[in-house]
ZAZA-392253 format. One line per field, with one value per residue (C-alpha): residue number from 0; x, y, z. Coordinates in Angstrom, 3 decimals, m for minus. Example, Ala and Ser with C-alpha at 12.3 -4.5 7.8 and 13.67 -1.06 7.14 Angstrom:
<pts>
resi: [0:1]
xx: [12.300:13.670]
yy: [m4.500:m1.060]
zz: [7.800:7.140]
</pts>
This chain:
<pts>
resi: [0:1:2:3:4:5:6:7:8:9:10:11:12:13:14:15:16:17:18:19:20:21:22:23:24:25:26:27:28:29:30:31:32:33:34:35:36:37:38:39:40:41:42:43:44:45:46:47:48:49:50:51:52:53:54:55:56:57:58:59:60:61:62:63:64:65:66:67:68:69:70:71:72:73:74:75:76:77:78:79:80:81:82:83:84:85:86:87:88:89:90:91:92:93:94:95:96:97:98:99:100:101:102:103:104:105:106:107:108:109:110:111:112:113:114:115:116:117:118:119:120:121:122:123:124:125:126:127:128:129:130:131:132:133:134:135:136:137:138:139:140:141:142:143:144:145:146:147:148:149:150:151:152:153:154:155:156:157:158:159:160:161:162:163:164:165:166:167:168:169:170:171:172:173:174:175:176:177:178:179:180:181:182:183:184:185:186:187:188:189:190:191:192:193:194:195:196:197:198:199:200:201:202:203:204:205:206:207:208:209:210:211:212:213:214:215:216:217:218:219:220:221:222:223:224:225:226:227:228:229:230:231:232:233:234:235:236:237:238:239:240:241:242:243:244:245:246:247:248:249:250:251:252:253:254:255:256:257:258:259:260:261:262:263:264:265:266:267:268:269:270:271:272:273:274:275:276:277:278:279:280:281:282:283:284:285:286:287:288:289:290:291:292:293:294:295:296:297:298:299:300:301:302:303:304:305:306:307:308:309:310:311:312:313:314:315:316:317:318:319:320:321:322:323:324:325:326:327:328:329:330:331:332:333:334:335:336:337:338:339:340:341:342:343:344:345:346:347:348:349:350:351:352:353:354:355:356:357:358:359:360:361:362:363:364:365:366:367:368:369:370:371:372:373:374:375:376:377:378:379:380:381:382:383:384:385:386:387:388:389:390:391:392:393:394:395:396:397:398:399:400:401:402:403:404:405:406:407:408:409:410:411:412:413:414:415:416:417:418:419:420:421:422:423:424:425:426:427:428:429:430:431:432:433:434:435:436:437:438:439:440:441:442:443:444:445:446:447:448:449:450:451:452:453:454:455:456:457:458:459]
xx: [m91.129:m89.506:m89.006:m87.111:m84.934:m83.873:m82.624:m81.345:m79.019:m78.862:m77.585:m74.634:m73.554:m73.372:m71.478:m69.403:m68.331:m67.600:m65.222:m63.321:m63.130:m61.653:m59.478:m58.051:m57.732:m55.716:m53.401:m52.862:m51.850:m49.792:m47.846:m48.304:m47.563:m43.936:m43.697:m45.752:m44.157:m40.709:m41.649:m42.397:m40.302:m38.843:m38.876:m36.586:m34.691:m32.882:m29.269:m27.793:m25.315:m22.804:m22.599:m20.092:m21.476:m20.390:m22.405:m23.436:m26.474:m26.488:m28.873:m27.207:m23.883:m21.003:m17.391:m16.340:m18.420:m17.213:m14.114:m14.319:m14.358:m15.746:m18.504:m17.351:m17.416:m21.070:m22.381:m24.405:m25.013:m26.583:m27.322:m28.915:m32.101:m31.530:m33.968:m31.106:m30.527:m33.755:m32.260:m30.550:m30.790:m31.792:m34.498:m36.013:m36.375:m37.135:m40.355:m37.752:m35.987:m38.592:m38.300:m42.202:m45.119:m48.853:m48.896:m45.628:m45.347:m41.939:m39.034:m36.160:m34.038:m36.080:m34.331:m35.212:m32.382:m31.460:m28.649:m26.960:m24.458:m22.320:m18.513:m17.644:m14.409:m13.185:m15.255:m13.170:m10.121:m11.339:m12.560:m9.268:m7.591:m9.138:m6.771:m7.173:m9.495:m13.896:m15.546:m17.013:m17.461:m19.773:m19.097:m21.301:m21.517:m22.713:m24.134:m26.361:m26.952:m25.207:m23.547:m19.885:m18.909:m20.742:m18.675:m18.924:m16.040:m16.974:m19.003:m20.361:m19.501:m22.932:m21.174:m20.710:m24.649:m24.389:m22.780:m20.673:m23.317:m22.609:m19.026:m19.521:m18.408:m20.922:m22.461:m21.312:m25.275:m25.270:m24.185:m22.820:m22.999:m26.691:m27.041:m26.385:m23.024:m20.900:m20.137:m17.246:m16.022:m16.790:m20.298:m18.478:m19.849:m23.405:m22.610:m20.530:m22.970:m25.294:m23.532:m23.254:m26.711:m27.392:m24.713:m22.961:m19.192:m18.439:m19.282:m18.426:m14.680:m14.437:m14.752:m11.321:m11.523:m8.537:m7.726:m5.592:m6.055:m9.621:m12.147:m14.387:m18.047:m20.373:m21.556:m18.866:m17.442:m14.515:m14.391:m10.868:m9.106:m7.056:m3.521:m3.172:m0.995:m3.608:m4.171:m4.079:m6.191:m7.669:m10.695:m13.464:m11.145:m8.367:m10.364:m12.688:m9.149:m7.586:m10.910:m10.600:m12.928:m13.157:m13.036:m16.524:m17.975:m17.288:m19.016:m21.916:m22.348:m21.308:m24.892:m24.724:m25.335:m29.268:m29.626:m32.617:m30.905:m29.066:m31.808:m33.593:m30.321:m29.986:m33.797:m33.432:m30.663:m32.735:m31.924:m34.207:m33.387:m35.269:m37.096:m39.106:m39.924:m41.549:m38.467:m36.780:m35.384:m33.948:m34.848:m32.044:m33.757:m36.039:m32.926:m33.781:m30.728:m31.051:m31.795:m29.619:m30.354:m29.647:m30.674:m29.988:m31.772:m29.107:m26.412:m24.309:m24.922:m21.971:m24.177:m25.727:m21.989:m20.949:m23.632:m22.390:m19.380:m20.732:m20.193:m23.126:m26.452:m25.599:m25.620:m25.546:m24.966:m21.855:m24.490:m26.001:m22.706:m21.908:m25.071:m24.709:m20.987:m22.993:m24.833:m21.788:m20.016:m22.569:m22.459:m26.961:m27.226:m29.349:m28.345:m28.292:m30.298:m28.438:m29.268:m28.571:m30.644:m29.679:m32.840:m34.016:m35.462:m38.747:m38.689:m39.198:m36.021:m38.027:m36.474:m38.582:m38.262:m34.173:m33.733:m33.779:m31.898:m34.147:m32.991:m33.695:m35.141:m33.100:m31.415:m29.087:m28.395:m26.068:m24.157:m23.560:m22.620:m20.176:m18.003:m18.379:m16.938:m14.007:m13.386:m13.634:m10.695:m8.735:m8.644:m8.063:m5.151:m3.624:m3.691:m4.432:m3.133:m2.029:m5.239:m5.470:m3.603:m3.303:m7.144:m8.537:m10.214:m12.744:m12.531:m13.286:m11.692:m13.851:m12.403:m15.456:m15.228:m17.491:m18.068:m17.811:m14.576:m13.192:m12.430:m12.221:m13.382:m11.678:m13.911:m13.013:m15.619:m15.557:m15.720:m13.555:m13.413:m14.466:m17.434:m15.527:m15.339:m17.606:m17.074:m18.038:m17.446:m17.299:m14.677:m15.579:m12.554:m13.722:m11.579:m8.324:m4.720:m1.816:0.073:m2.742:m4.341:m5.850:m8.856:m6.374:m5.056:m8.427:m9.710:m6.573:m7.349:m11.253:m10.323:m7.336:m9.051:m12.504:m10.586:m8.640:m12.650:m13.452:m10.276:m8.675:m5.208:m4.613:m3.136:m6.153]
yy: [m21.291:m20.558:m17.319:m18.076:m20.559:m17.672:m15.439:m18.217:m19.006:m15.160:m14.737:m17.562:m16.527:m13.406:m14.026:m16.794:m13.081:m11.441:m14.368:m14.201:m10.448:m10.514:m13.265:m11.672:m8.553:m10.230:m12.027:m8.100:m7.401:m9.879:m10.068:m6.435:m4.400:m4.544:m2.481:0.424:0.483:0.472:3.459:5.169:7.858:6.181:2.261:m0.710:m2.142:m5.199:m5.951:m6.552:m9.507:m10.634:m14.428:m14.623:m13.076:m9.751:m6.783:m4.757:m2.377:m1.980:0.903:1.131:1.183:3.616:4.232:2.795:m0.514:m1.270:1.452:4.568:3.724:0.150:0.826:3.301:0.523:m0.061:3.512:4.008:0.285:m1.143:2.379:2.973:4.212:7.972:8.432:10.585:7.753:5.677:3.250:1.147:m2.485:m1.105:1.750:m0.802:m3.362:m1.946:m4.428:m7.246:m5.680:m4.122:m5.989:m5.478:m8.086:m7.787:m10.416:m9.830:m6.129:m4.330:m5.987:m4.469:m7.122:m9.517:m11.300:m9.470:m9.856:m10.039:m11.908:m10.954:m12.438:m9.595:m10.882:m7.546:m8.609:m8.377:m5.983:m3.515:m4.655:m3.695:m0.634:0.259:m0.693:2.636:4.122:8.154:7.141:7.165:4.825:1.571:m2.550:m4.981:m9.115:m11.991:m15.458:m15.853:m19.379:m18.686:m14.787:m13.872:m10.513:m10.749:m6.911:m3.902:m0.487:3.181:5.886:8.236:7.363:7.881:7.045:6.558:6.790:10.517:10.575:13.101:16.097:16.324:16.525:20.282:18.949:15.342:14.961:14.647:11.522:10.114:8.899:7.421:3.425:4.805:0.416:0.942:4.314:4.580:5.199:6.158:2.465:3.465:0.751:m1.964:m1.343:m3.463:m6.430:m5.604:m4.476:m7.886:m9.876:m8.049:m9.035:m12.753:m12.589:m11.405:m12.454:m15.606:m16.338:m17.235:m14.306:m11.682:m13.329:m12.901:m9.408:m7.303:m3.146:m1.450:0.834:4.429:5.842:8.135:6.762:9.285:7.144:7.680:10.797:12.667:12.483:11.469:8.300:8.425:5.326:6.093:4.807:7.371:5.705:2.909:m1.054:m1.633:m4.430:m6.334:m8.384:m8.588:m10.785:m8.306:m5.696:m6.190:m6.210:m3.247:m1.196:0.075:2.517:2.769:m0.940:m0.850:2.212:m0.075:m3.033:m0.871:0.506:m2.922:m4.122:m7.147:m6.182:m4.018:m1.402:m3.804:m6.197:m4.069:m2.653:m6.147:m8.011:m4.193:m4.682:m8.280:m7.516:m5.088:m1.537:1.089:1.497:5.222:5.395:2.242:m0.356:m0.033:m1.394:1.377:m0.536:m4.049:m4.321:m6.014:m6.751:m3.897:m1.750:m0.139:m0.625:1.814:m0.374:0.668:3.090:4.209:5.514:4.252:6.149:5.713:3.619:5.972:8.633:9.608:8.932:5.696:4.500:6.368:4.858:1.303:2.422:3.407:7.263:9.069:8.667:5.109:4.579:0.925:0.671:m1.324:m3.930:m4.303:m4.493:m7.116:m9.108:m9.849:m11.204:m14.072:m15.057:m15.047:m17.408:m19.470:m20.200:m19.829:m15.904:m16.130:m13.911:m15.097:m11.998:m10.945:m10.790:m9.968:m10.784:m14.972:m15.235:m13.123:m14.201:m12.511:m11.107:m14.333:m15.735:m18.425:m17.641:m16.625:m18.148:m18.502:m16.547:m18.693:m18.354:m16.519:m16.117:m13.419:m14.476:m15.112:m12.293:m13.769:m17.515:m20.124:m20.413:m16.245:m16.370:m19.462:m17.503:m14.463:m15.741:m17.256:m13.941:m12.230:m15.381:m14.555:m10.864:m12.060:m14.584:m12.383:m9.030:m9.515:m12.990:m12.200:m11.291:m14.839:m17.337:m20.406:m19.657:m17.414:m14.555:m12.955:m8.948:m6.180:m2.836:0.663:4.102:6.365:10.131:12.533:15.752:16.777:14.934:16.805:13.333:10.206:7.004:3.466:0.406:m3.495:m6.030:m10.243:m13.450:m15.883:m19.256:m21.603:m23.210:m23.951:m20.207:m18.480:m14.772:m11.956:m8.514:m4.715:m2.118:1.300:4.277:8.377:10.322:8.105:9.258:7.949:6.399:5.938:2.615:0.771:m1.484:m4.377:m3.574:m3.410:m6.512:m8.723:m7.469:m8.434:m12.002:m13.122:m11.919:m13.406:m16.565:m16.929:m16.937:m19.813:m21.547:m20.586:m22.261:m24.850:m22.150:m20.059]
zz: [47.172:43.803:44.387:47.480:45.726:43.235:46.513:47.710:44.933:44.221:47.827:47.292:43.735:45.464:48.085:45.765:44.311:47.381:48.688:45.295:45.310:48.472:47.894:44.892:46.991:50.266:46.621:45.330:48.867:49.460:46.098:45.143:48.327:48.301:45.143:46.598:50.029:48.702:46.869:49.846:51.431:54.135:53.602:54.884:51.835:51.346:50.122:46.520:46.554:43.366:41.907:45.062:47.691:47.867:48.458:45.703:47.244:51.014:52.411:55.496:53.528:54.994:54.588:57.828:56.741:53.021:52.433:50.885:47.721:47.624:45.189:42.695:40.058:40.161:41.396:38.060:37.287:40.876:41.811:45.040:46.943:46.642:43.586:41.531:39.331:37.886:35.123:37.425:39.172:42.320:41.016:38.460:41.588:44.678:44.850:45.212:48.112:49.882:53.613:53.508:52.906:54.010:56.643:58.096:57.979:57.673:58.586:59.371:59.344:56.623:54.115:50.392:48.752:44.913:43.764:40.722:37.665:38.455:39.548:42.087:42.257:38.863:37.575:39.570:38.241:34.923:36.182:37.301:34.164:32.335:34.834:34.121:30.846:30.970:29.284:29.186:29.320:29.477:29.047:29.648:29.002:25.324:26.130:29.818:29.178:32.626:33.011:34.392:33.923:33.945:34.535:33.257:33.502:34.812:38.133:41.277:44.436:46.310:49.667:48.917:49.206:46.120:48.611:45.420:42.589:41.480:40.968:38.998:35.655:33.068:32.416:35.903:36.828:33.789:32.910:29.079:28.676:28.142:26.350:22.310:21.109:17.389:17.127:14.468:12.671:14.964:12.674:10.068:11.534:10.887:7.125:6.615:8.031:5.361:2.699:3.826:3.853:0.319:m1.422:0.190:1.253:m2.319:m4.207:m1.056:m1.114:m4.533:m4.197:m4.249:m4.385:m3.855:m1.634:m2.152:0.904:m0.897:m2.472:m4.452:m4.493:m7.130:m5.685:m6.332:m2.363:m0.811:1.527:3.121:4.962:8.172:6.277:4.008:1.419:1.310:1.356:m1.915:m3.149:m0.999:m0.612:2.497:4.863:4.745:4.461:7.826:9.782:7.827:9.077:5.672:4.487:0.640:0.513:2.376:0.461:m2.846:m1.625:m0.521:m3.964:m5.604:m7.776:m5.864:m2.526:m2.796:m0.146:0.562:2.078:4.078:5.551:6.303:8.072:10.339:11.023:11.992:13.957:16.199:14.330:13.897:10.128:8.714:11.756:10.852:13.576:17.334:19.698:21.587:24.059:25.491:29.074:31.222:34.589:34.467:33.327:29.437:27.116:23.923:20.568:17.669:14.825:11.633:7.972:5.344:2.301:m0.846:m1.095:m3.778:m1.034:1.128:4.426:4.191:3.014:6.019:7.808:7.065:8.678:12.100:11.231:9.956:11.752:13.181:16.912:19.017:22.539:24.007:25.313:21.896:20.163:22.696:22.359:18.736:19.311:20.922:17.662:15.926:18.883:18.840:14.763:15.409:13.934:17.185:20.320:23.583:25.572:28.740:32.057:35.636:38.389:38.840:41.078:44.355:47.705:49.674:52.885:54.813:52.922:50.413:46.877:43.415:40.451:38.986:35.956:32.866:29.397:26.443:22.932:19.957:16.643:13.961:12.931:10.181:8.862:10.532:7.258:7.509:11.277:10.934:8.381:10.155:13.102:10.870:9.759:13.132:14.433:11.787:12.503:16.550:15.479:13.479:14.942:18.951:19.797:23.321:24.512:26.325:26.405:23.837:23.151:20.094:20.547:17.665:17.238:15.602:16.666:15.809:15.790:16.206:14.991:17.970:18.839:14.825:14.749:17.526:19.448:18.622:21.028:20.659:20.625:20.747:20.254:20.403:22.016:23.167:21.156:24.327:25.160:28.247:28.670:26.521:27.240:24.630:25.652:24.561:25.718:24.726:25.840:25.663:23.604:23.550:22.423:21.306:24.590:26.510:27.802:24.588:24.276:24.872:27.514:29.446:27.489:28.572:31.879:31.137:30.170:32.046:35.622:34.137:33.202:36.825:38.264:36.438:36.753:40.090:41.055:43.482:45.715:46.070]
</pts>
């Protein structure tokens, strides 16, 4: 009898197994088989919408549907289901949009759908505002996380179905908001905010170099400022706005400010500083966004001081440099991580979970980022004051030497000074000339059309 007790309860642990194997199994299916169909070859996909209901990703998408041109904003940013372009919304999310599930099967017409941040609408008007210019921007809302803008110059128009690949300009399958840049001198940020940290307001104000247009640092080479009679003397205030050089290579050498603590504000910031750390990249919805780098080895040497100045080794991406704008806003030294996707909804229409608002660590003290941001106001109310109207705007500007100095790219950084409309952003043009369309002009465009969304008149 005992022994048929034991294959008795044998028998129904057993089959207690088999009922949970299988249960997990039908779950895997169920949850899981999305992904792998919408990988497949020939698969039904659903549509991308912005915050206001436009579409964004449409598989059955043609000219005749949408216009010609409709998404040449967001060709390399939403991408599509072609499998030319892989960091993208659509390529990093097909499992949301596949119009697949296990118990339904395919269906053509289901409801997977994501629904983005993005706003369509205005992120073309800034994409027109490069007018004959590439290049980049990015803005979000420094308090939620959600992306507004996201454009690269130059693109691709997905409607083309790539019958013009052999004739695209270079980097067109490529979102350049994502992908590490020469940050120039927009990199004074990160250096100030270094020497907040190790040294204070008090002391760092009280510093005044001056400026002759060269500085020779105590290497014996030349650090040169872009006004070639000089600034004179100046101290950190004037000096972040001048963009001056020498002033910058001084305070890197100054005995105050270790090459420690540069290294440990950059590394709490998110740099790769000498190749030291494990983070390669910020994911954004499933999209990777290059962390920065740099190296800093000697702070007498004319790199790391070069470094410091976003020349040198020293790259950021525009959504990086735009990210840290929001620990500054915020007066936290903690960043407000972006994001895209607001929430999504399964083939049967029932929605997943909204997207929620995540923060860094600490990358630098409250005290540092509340007098950064003074500084960075200062710089906006003194020097770009008609970016929007009766509200101040934090910048920094960066001029970044590429191509061994060949060409130089213009950069703009900031936030607005709203919590009503808390908007930071990064404007990045290729290779820009005198005469051409500046970083202002696109960022007035940015704000005031970003600004009219929030705010829209009686008459619309």
């Amino acid at each position: 009898m005992k022994s048929i007790r034991r294959v008795k309860k044998l028998i129904s642990v057993l089959l207690l197994v088999f009922l949970a194997a299988f249960a997990f199994l039908i779950y895997k299916l169920q949850t899981e088989a999305g992904f792998y169909i919408s990988n497949a070859s020939d698969i039904s996909l659903g549509r991308v919408y912005d915050r206001n209901g436009d579409v964004l990703f449409d598989a059955k998408a043609d000219a005749q549907i949408y216009g010609s041109d409709y998404f040449i904003d967001i060709g390399n940013f939403i991408g599509d289901d072609s499998r030319q372009m892989t960091n993208t919304l659509v390529a990093q999310n097909k499992g949301l949009l596949a119009n697949f599930s296990f118990m339904l099967g395919e269906q053509e017409d289901g409801q997977a759908a994501i629904y983005t941040t993005l706003n369509h609408k205005v992120n073309r008007k800034v994409y027109d505002a490069f007018e004959d210019k590439n290049g980049c921007a990015v803005a979000y809302n420094y308090l939620t996380g959600e992306i507004y803008i996201c454009l690269s110059k130059p693109s691709v128009n997905i409607l083309n179905h790539y019958s013009d690949l052999d004739t695209l300009e270079t980097g067109s399958l490529l979102c350049k908001v994502f992908y590490p840049t020469v940050p120039g001198s927009t990199q004074k940020v990160s250096t100030t905010l270094a020497a907040l940290e190790s040294m204070g307001y008090d002391n760092l104000i009280s510093k005044s170099y001056s400026c002759s247009g060269v500085y020779t640092n105590q290497s014996g080479k030349d650090i040169k400022c872009h006004l070639k009679e000089g600034h004179g003397m100046q101290d950190i205030t004037e000096a972040f706005a001048n963009s001056c050089n020498p002033f910058f290579a001084q305070l890197v050498e100054d005995t105050d400010f270790p090459l420690y603590d540069i290294q440990k504000t950059y590394e709490k910031m998110g740099y790769l500083v000498n190749k030291n750390g494990n983070q390669k990249y910020l994911d954004i919805d499933g999209i990777s966004a290059f962390t920065a780098s740099t190296t800093l080895a000697d702070k007498t040497d004319f790199n790391t001081q070069w470094g410091c100045m976003g020349q040198g080794e020293t790259l950021v991406s525009p959504l990086q440099l735009m990210v840290w704008q929001s620990a500054i806003a915020n007066q936290t030294g903690i960043s407000t991580y972006p994001y895209l996707i607001s929430y999504a909804t399964k083939v049967n229409g029932n929605p997943t979970a909204q997207a929620q608002t995540s923060y860094s660590n600490q990358m630098f003290s409250e005290t540092s980022a509340k007098y950064m941001r003074e500084i960075m106001l200062e710089n906006g109310r003194n020097n770009y004051s008609d970016l929007l109207s009766d509200t101040d705007v934090g910048v920094k500007s960066g001029t970044a030497q590429v191509e061994n100095g060949e060409k130089e790219n213009s950069l703009l950084v900031g936030f607005v000074d709203d919590i009503n409309f808390p908007i930071a952003f990064c404007i990045e043009i290729d290779d820009r000339k005198k005469g051409e369309v500046t970083t202002s002009d696109i960022t007035r465009v940015l704000l005031r059309n970003l600004y009219e969304s929030f705010y829209p008149s009686e008459e619309e």
